[in-house]
N, CA, C and O atoms as CSV, one atom per row, in Angstrom:
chain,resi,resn,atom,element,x,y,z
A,1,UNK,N,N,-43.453,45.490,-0.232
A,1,UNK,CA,C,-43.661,44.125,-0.659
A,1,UNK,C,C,-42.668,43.715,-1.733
A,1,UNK,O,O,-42.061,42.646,-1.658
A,2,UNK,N,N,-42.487,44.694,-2.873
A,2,UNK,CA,C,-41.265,44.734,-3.915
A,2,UNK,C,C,-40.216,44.030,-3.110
A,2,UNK,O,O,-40.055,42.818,-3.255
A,3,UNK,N,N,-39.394,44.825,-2.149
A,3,UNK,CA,C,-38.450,44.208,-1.347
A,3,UNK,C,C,-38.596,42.754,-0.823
A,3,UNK,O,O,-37.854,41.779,-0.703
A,4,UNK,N,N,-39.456,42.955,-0.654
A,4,UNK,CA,C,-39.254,41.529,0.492
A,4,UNK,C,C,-39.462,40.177,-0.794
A,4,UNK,O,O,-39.598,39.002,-0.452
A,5,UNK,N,N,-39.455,40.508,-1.884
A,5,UNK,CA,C,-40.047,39.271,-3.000
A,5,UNK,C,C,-38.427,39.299,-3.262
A,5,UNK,O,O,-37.850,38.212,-3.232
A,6,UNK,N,N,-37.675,40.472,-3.514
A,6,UNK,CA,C,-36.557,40.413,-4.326
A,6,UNK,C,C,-35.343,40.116,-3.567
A,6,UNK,O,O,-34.208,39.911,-3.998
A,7,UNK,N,N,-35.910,40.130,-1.982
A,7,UNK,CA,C,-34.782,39.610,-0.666
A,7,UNK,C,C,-35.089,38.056,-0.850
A,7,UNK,O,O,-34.141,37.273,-0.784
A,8,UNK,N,N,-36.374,37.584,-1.076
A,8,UNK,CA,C,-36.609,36.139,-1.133
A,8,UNK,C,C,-35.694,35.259,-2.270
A,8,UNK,O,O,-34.973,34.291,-2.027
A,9,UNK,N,N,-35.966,35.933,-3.657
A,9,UNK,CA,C,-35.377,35.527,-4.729
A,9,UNK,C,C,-33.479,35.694,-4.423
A,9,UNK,O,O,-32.766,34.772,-4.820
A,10,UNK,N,N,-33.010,36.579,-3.909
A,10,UNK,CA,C,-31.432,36.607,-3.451
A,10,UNK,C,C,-31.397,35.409,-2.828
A,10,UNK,O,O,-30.872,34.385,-3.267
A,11,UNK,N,N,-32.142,35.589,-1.474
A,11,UNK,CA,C,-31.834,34.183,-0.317
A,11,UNK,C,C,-32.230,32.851,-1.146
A,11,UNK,O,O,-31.770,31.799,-0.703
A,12,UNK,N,N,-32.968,32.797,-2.207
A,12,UNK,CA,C,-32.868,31.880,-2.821
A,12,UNK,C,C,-31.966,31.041,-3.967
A,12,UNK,O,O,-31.862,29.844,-4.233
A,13,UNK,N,N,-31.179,32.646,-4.680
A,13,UNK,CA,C,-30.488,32.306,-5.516
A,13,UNK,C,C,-28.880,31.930,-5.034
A,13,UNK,O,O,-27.978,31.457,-5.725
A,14,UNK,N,N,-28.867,32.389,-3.337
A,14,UNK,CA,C,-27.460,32.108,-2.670
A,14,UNK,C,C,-27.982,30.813,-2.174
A,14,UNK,O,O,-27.051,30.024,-2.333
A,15,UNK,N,N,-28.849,30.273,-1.729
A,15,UNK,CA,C,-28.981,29.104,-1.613
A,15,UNK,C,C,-29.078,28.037,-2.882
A,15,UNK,O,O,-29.329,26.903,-2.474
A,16,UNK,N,N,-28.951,28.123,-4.210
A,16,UNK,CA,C,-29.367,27.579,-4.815
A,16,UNK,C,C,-27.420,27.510,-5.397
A,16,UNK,O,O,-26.905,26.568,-6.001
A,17,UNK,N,N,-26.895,28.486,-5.070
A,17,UNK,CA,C,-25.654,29.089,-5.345
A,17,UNK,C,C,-24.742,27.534,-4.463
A,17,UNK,O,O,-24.008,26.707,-5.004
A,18,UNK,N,N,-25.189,27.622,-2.917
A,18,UNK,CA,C,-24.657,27.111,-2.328
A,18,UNK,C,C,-24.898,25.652,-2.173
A,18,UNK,O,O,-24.024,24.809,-1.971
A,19,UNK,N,N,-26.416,25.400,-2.310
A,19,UNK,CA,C,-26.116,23.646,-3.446
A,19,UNK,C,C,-25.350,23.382,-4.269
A,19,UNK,O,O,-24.802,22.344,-3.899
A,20,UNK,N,N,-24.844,23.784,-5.465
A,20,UNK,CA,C,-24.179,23.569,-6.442
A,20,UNK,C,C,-23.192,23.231,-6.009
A,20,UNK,O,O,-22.622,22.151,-6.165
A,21,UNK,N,N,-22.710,24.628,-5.079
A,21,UNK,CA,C,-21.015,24.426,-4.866
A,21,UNK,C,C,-20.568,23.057,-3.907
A,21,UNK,O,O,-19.569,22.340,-3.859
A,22,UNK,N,N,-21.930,23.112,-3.146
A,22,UNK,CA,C,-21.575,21.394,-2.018
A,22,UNK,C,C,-21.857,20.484,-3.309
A,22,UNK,O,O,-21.028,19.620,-3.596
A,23,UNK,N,N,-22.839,20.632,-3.980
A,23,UNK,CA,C,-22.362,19.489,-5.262
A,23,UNK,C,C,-21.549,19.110,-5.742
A,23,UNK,O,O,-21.207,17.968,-6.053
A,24,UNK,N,N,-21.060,20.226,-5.880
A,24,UNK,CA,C,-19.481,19.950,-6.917
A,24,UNK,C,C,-18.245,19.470,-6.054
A,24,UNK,O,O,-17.511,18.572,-6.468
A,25,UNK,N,N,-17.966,20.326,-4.399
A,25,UNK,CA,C,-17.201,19.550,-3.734
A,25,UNK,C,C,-17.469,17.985,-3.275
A,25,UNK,O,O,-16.454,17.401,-2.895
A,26,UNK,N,N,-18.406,17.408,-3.263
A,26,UNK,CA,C,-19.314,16.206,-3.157
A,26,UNK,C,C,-18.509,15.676,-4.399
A,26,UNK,O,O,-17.390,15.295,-4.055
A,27,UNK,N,N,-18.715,15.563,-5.521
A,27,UNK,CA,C,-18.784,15.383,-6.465
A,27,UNK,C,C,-17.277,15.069,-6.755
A,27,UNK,O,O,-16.817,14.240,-7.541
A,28,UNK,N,N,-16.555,16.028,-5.838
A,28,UNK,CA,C,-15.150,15.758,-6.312
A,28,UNK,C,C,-14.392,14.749,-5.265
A,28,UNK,O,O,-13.428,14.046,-5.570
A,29,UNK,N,N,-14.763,14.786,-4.490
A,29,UNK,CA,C,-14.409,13.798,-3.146
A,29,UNK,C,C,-14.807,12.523,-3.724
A,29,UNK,O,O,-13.821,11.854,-4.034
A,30,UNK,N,N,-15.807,12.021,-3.946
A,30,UNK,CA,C,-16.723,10.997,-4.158
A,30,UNK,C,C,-15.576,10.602,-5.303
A,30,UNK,O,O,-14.970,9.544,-5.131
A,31,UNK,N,N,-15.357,11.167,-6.105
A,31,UNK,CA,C,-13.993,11.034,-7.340
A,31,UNK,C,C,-12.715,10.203,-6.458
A,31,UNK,O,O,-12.502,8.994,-6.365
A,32,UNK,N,N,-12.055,11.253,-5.929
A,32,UNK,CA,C,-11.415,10.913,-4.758
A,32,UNK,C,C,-10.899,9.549,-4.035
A,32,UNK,O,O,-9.771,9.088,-3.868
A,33,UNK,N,N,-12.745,8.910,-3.526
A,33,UNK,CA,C,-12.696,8.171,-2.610
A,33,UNK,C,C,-12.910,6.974,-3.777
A,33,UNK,O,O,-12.852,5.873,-3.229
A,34,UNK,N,N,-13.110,6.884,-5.038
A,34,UNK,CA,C,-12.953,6.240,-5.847
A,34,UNK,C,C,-11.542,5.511,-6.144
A,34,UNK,O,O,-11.045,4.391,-6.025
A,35,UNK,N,N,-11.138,6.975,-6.660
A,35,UNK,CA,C,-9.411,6.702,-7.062
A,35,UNK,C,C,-8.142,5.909,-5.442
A,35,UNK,O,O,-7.090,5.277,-5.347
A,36,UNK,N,N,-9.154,6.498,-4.555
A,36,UNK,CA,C,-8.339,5.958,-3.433
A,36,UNK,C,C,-8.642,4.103,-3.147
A,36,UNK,O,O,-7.767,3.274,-2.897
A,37,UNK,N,N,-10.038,3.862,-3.274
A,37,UNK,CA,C,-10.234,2.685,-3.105
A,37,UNK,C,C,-9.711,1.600,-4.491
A,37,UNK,O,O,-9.713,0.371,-4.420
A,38,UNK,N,N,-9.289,2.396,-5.694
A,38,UNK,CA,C,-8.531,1.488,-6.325
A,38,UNK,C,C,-7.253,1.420,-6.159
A,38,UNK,O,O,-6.853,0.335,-6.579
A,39,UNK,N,N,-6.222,2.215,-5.647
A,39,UNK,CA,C,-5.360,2.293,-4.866
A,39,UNK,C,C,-5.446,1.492,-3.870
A,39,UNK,O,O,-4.373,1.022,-3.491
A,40,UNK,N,N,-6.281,1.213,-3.376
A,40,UNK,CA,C,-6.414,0.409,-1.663
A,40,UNK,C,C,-6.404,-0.951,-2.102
A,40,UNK,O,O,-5.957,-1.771,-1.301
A,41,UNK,N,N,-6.933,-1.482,-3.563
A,41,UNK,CA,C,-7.055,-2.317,-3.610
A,41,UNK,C,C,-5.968,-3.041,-4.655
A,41,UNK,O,O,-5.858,-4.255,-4.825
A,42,UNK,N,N,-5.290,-2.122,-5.230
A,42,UNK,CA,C,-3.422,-2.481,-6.103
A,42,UNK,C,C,-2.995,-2.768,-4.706
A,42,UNK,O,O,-2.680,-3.858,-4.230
A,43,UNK,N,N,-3.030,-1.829,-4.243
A,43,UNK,CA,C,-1.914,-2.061,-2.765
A,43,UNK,C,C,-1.950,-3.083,-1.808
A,43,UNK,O,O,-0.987,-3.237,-1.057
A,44,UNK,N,N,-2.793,-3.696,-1.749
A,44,UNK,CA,C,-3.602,-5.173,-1.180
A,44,UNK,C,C,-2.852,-5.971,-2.211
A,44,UNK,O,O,-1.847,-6.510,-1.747
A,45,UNK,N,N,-3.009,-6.124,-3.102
A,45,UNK,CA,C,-2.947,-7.472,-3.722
A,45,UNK,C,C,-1.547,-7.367,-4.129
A,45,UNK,O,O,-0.979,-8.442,-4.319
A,46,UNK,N,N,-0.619,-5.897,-4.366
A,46,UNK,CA,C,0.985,-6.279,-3.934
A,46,UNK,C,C,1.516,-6.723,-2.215
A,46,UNK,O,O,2.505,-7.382,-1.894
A,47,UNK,N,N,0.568,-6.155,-1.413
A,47,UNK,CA,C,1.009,-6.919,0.171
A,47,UNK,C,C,1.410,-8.439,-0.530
A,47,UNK,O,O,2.488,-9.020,-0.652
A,48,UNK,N,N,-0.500,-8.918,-1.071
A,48,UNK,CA,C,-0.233,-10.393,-0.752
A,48,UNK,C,C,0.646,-10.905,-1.780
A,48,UNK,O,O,0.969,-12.088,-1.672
A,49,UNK,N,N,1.105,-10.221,-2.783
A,49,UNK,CA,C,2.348,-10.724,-3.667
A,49,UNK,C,C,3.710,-10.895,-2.358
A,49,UNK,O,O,4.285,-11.901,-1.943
A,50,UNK,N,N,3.792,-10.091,-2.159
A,50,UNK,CA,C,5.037,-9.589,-0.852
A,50,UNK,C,C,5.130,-10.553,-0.290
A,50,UNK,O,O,6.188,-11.171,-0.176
A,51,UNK,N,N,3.648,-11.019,0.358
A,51,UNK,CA,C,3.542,-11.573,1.655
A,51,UNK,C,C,4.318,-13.263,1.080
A,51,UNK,O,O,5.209,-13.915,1.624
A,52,UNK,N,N,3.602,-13.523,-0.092
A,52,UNK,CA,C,3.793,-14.980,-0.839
A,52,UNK,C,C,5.357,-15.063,-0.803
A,52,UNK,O,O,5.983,-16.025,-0.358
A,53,UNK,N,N,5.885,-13.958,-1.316
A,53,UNK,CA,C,7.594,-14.217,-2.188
A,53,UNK,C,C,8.327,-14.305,-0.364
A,53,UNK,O,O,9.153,-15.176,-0.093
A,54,UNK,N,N,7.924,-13.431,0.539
A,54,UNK,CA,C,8.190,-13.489,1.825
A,54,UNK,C,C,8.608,-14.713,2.384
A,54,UNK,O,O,9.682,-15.080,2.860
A,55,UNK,N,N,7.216,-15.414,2.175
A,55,UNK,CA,C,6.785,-16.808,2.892
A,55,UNK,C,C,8.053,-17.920,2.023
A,55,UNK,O,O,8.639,-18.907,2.467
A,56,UNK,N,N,8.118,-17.408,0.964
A,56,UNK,CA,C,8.856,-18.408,0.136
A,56,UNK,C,C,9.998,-18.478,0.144
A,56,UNK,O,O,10.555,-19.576,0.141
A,57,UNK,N,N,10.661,-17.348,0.157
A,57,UNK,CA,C,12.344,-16.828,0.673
A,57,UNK,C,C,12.700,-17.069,2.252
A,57,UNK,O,O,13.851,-17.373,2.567
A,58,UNK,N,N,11.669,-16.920,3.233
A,58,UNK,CA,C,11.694,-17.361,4.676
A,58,UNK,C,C,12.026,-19.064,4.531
A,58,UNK,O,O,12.904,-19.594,5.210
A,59,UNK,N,N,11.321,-19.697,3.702
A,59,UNK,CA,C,11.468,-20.998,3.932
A,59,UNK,C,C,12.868,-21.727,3.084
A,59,UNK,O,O,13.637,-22.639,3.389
A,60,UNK,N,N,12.766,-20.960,2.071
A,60,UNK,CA,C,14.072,-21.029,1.694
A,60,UNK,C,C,15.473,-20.918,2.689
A,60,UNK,O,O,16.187,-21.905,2.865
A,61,UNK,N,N,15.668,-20.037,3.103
A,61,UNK,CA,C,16.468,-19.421,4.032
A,61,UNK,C,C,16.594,-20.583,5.039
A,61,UNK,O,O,17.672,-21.155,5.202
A,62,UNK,N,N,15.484,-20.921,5.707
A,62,UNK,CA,C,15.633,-21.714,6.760
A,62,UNK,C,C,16.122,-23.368,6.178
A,62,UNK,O,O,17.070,-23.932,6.724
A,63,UNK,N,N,15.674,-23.758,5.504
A,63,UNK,CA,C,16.450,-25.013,4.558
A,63,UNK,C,C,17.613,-24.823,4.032
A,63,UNK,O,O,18.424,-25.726,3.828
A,64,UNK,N,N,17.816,-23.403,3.721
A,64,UNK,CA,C,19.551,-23.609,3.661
A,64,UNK,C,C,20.265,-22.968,4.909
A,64,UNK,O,O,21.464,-22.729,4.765
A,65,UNK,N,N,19.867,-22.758,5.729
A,65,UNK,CA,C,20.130,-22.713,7.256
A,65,UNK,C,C,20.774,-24.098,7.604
A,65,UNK,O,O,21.928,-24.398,7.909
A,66,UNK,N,N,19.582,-24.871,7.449
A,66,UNK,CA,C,19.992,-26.194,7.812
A,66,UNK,C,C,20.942,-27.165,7.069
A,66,UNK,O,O,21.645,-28.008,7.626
A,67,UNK,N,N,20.896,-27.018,6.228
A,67,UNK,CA,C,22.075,-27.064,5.179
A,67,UNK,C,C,23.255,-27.105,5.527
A,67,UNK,O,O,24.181,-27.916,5.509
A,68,UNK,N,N,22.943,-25.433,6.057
A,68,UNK,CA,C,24.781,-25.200,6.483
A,68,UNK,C,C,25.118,-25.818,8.072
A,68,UNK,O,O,26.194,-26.266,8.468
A,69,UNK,N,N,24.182,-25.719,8.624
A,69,UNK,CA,C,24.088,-26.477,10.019
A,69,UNK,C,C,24.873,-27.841,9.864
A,69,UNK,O,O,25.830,-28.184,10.558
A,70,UNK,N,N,24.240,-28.633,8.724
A,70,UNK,CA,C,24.650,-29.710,8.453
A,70,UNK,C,C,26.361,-30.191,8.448
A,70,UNK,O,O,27.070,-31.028,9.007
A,71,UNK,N,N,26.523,-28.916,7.283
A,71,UNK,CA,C,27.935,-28.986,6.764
A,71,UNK,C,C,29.106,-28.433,8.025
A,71,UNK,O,O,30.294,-28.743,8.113
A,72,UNK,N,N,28.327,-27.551,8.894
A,72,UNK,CA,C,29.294,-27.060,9.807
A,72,UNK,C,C,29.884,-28.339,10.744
A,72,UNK,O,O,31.036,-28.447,11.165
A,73,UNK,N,N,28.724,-29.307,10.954
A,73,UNK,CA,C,29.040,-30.332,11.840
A,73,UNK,C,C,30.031,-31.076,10.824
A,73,UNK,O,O,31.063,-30.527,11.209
A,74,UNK,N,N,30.210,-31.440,10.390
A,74,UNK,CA,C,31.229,-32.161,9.386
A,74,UNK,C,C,32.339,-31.845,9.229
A,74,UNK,O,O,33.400,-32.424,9.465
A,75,UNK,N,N,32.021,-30.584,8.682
A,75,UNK,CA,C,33.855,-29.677,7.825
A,75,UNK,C,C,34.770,-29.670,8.976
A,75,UNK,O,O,34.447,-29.642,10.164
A,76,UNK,N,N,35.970,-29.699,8.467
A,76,UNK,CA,C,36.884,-29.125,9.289
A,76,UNK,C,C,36.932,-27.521,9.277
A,76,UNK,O,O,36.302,-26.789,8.512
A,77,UNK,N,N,37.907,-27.099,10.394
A,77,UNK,CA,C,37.510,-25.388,10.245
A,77,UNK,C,C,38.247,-24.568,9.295
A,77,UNK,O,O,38.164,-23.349,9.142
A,78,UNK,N,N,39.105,-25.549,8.572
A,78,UNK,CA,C,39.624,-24.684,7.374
A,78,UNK,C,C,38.805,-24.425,6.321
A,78,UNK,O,O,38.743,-23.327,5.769
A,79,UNK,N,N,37.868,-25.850,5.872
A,79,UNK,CA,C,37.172,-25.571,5.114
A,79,UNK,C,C,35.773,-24.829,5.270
A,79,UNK,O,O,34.999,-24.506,4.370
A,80,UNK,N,N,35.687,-24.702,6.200
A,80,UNK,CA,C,34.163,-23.708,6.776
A,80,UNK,C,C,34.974,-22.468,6.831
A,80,UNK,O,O,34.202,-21.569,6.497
A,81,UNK,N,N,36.130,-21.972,7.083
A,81,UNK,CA,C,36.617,-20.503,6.644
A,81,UNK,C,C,36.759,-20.748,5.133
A,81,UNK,O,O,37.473,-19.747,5.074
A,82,UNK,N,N,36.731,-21.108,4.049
A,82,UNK,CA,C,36.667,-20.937,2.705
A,82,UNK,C,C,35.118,-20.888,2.361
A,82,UNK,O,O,34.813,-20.304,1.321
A,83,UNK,N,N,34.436,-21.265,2.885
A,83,UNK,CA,C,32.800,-21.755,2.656
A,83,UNK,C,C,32.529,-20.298,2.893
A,83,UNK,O,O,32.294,-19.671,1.860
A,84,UNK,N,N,32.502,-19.484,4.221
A,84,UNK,CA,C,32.639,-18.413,4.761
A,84,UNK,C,C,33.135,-17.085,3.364
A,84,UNK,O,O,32.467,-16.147,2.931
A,85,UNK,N,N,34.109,-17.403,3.107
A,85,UNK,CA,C,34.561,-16.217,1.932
A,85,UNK,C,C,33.594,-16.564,0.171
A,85,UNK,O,O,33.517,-15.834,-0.816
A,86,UNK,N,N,33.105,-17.720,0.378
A,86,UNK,CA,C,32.707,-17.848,-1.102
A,86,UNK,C,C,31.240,-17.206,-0.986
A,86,UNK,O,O,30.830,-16.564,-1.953
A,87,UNK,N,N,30.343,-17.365,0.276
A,87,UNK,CA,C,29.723,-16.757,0.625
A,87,UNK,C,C,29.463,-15.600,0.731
A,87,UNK,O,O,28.668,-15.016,-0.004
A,88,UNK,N,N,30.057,-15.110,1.615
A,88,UNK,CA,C,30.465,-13.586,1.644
A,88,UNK,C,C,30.619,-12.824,0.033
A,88,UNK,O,O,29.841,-11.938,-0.321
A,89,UNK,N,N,31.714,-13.318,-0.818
A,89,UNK,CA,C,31.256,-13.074,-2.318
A,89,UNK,C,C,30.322,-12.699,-2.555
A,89,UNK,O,O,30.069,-11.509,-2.741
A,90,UNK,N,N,29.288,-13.929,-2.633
A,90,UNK,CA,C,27.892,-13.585,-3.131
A,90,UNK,C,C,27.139,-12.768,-2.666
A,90,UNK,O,O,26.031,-12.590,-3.172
């Protein structure tokens, strides 16, 4: 009977062993999935910085697209090869 009380108390103290340790890996994940979801959520709100300066430089671009559209119909082609190199410069 000795035995079988002091096999109970082992199987109990490795089980009691082996809560802890899923606690603590629990415990550290849960950390983890913390630090990741504030990460998830910097990283979101630089997209929509991105996405804004994107939207704003796209439209830019296309208004001075047209711009030059403009000027191409006009210039002669000497001066659209100088337009061409001052460009290029920049």
């Amino acid at each position: 009977m000795v035995s079988h009380y002091v096999d109970g108390d082992a199987a109990a103290d490795l089980l009691q062993r082996r809560w802890f340790a899923v606690f603590k890996a629990a415990s550290g994940v849960r950390a983890e999935c913390e630090a990741l979801l504030e990460s998830i959520a910097l990283t979101e709100a630089a997209w929509r910085q991105a996405r804004v300066r994107l939207s704003e430089l796209e439209a830019l671009r296309d208004a001075l697209g047209e711009e030059l559209d403009l000027l191409d119909a006009g210039e002669e082609p000497l001066a659209a090869g100088r337009r061409k190199m001052v460009l290029s410069a920049a």
